[in-house]
C-alpha positions in Angstrom: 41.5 -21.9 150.4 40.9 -25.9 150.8 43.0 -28.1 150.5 43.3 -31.9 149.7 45.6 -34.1 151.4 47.5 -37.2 150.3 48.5 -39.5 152.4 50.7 -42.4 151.4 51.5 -45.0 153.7 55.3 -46.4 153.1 58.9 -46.9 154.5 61.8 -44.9 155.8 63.6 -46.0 153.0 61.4 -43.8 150.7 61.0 -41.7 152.2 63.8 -38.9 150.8 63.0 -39.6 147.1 59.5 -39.8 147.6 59.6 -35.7 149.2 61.5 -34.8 146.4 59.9 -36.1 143.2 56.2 -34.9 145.0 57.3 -31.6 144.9 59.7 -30.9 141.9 57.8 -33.3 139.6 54.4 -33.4 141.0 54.0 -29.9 142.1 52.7 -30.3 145.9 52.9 -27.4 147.7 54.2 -29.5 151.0 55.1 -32.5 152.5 55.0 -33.4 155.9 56.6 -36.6 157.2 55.3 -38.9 160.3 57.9 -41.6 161.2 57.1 -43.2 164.6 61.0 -43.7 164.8 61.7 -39.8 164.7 59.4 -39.0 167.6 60.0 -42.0 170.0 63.4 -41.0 171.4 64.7 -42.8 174.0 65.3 -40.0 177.3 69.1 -40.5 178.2 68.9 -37.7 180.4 66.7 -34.8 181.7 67.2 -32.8 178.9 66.9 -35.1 176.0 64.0 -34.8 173.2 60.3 -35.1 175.3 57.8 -33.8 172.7 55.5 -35.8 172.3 52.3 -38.1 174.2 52.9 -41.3 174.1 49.2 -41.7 174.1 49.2 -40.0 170.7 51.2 -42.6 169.5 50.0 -46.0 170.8 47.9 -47.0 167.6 50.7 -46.4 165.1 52.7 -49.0 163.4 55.8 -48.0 164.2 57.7 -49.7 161.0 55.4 -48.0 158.8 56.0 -44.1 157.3 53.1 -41.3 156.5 53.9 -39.2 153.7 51.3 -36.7 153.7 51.1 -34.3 150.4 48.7 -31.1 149.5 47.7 -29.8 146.9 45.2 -27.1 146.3 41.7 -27.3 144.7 42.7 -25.0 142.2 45.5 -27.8 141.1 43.4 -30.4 141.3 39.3 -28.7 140.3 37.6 -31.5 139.5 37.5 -35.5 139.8 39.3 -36.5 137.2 42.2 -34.1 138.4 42.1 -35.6 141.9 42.2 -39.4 140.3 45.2 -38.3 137.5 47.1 -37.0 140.6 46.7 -40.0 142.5 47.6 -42.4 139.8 50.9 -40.0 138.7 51.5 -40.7 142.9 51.3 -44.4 142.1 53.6 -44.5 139.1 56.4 -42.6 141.5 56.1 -45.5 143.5 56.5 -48.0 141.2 59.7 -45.9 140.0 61.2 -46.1 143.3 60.2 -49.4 143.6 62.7 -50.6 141.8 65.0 -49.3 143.6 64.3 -49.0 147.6 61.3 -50.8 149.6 58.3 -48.6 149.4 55.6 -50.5 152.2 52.4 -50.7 150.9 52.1 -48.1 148.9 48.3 -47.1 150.2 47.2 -43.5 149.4 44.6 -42.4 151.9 43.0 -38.7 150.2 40.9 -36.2 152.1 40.3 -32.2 152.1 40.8 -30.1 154.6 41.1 -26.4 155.2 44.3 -24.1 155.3 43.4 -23.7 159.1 43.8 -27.3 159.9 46.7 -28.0 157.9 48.8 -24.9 159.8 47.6 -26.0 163.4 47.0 -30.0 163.8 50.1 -31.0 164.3 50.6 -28.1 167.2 49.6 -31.3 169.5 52.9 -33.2 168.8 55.2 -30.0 169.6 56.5 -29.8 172.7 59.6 -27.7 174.7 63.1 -29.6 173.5 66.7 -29.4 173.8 69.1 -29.9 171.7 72.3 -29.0 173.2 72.3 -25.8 174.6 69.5 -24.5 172.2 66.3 -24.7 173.8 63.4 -24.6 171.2 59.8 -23.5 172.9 56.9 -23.1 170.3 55.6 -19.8 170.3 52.5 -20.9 171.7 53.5 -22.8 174.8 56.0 -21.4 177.9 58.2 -23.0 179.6 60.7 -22.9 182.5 64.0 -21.8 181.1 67.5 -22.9 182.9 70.8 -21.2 183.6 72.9 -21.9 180.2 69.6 -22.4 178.1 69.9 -20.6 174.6 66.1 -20.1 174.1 64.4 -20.1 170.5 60.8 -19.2 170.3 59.5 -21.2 167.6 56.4 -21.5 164.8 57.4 -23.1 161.6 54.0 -22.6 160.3 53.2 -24.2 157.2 57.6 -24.4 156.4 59.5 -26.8 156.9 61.9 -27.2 160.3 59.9 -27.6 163.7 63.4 -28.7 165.0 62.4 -31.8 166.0 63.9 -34.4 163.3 67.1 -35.4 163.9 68.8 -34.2 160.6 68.1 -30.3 162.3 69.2 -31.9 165.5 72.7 -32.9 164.2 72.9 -29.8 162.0 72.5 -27.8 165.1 74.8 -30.1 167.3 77.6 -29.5 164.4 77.0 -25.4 164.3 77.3 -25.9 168.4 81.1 -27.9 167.8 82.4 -25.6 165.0 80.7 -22.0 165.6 83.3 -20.2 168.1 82.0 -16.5 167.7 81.8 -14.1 165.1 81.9 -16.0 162.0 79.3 -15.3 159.0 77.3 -18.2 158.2 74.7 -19.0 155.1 71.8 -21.3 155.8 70.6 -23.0 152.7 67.0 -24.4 152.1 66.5 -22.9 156.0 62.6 -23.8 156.2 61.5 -21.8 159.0 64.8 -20.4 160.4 65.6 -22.2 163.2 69.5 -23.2 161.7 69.9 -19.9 161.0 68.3 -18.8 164.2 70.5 -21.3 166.2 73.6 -20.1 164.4 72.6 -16.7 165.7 72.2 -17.7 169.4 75.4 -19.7 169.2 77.7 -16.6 168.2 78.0 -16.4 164.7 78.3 -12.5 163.5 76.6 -12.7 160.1 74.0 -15.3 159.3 72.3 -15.6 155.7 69.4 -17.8 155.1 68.1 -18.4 151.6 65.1 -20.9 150.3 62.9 -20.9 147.1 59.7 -21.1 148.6 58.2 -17.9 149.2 56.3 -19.3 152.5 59.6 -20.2 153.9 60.6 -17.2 153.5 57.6 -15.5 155.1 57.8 -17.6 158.1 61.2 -17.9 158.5 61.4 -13.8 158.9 59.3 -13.4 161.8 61.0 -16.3 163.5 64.0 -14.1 163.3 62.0 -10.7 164.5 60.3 -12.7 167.3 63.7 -14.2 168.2 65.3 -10.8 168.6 67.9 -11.5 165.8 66.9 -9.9 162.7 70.3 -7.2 163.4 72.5 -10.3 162.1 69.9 -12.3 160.5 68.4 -11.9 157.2 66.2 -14.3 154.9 66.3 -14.3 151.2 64.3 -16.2 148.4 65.9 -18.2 145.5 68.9 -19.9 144.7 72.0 -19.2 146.4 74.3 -18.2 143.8 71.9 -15.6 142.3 71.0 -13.7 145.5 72.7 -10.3 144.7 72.5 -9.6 148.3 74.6 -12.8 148.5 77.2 -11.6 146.2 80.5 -11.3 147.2 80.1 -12.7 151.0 82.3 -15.1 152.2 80.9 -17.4 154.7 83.5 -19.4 156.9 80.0 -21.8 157.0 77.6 -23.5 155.2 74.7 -25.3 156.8 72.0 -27.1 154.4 69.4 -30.0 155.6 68.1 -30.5 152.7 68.2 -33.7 150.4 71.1 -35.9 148.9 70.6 -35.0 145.6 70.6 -31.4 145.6 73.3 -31.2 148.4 75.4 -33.6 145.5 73.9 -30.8 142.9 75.5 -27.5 144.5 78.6 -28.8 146.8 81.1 -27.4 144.5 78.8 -24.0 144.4 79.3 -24.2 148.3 83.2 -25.0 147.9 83.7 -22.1 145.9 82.5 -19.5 147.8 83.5 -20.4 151.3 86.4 -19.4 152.8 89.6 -21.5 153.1 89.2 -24.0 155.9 85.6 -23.1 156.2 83.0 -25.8 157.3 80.2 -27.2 155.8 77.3 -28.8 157.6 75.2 -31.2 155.3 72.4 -32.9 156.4 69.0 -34.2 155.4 70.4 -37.3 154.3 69.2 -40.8 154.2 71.8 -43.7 155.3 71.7 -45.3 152.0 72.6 -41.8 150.1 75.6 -41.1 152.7 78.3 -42.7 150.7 77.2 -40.8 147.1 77.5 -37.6 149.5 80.7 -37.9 150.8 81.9 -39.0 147.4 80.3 -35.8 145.8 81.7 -33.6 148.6 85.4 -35.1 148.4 85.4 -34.8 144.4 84.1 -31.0 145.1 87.2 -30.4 146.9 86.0 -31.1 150.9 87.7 -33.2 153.6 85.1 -35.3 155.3 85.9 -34.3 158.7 82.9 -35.9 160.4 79.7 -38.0 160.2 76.9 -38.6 162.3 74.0 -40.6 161.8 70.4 -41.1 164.1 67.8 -43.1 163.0 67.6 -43.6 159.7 69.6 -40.1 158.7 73.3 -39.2 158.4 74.5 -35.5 158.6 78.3 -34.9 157.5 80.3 -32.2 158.4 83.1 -31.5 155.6 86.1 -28.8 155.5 87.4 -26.9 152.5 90.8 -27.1 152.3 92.9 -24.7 152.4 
């Protein structure tokens, strides 16, 4: 299948709403974001983020923000399709406009084959720590050190390479709060690597949900390749109509998802964790940070902490008991 890509050319700020109303409004079948600010980590030491080639980078305007969006022929089969969709993309902008800086707003369009849209960014992903978790892709080695909690990774065409730093805080928070044993849900989990993480870092139980079906695909043989699929299971739709979901009680909740839809299901979350069990919420723009914390603490959640990199805040709440 071809496909055709959309590439819109705008801000960090828009980034978050622009994701979101491309896919639930506009019906792409994927978004993939390239913010010059995400890959250019400074190295504070030896075993900081290094994943990228800074030749690879040296034409880009670094305040600028590619959205790129697919959708297939059979969406868009003829020209006036492919012009309607593009317009519709235009309007959306506008919309946010009003609201948030959106950059220019220029929509660069091209086809391209499934092939190239699962492997061309494989040139950006390199070995990476984060903490103790040390995420190789599955197609590159590496040397592995004493300590190192090794994930073999290939999101494929899902969403979570590891390398933007709302997973990077997520999985610096399960590292702080996971102490061994616990049962843990991963919400919206992409291609597993939370859940994955959670796994390597102790937890007993871990339960990872998302409503796309190639998610879900990918995100199960990330767990069989990683050797965890005896505590590690992956399930499609929404969490509170899983029946394999039913009656657990996790003592924590990890979701890098969006602001709106973390504000959305927060009390869903507070109700079926345990009493002074944690939840990790990230995937959050700086700007949307204070209607999350508002939404979490009217759900019933302490705000225990909050960290923020780059442009993106992750907060990690407790339910009270």
């Amino acid at each position: 299948m071809n496909w055709y890509r959309m590439t819109i050319h705008t801000v960090t700020e828009a980034v978050e709403a622009l994701s979101y109303r491309l896919e639930e409004e506009l019906g792409a079948k994927g978004v993939e974001i390239s913010d010059p600010k995400d890959i250019l980590m400074q190295k504070k030491n030896p075993l900081d983020w290094d994943y990228v080639d800074e030749e690879l980078l040296k034409d880009l305007n670094r305040e600028e923000v590619l959205v790129s969006t697919y959708f297939s022929e059979a969406q868009l089969d003829d020209a006036a399709k492919l012009e309607e969709m593009q317009l519709k993309i235009r309007q959306v902008l506008e919309q946010i406009g009003e609201f948030l800086p959106v950059g220019s707003g220029q929509i660069d369009v091209c086809s391209m084959a499934e092939e190239d849209w699962a492997n061309n960014w494989k040139k950006y992903y390199k070995p990476f720590h984060i903490g103790s978790i040390f995420v190789i892709p599955s197609w590159l080695t590496a040397e592995v050190q004493e300590g190192d909690r090794v994930i073999q990774m290939d999101p494929g065409m899902a969403f979570g390479s590891g390398t933007h730093e709302t997973t990077s805080m997520c999985v610096e928070m399960l590292e702080q709060k996971l102490s061994g044993g616990e049962t843990v849900f991963d919400i919206g989990c992409g291609s597993g690597i939370l859940g994955i993480a959670a796994a390597k870092l102790g937890a007993g139980r871990v339960y990872c949900t998302d409503l796309d079906p190639a998610a879900v695909e990918v995100a199960t043989e990330n767990v069989k390749e990683n050797g965890v699929a005896d505590r590690v299971s992956v399930h499609q739709g929404d969490l509170m109509k899983i029946p394999a979901l039913q009656g657990v009680t996790p003592q924590l909740v990890v979701a890098n998802i969006i602001a709106d839809v973390i504000i959305g299901f927060c009390k869903d979350v507070y109700q079926i964790l345990a009493p002074g069990g944690i939840f990790i919420s990230s995937g959050i723009i700086r700007e949307r940070r204070e209607d999350v914390e508002k939404a979490l603490q009217d759900a019933g959640f302490s705000v225990i902490q909050v960290k923020e990199k780059g442009s993106w805040a992750a907060i990690l709440s407790e339910k009270k008991s």
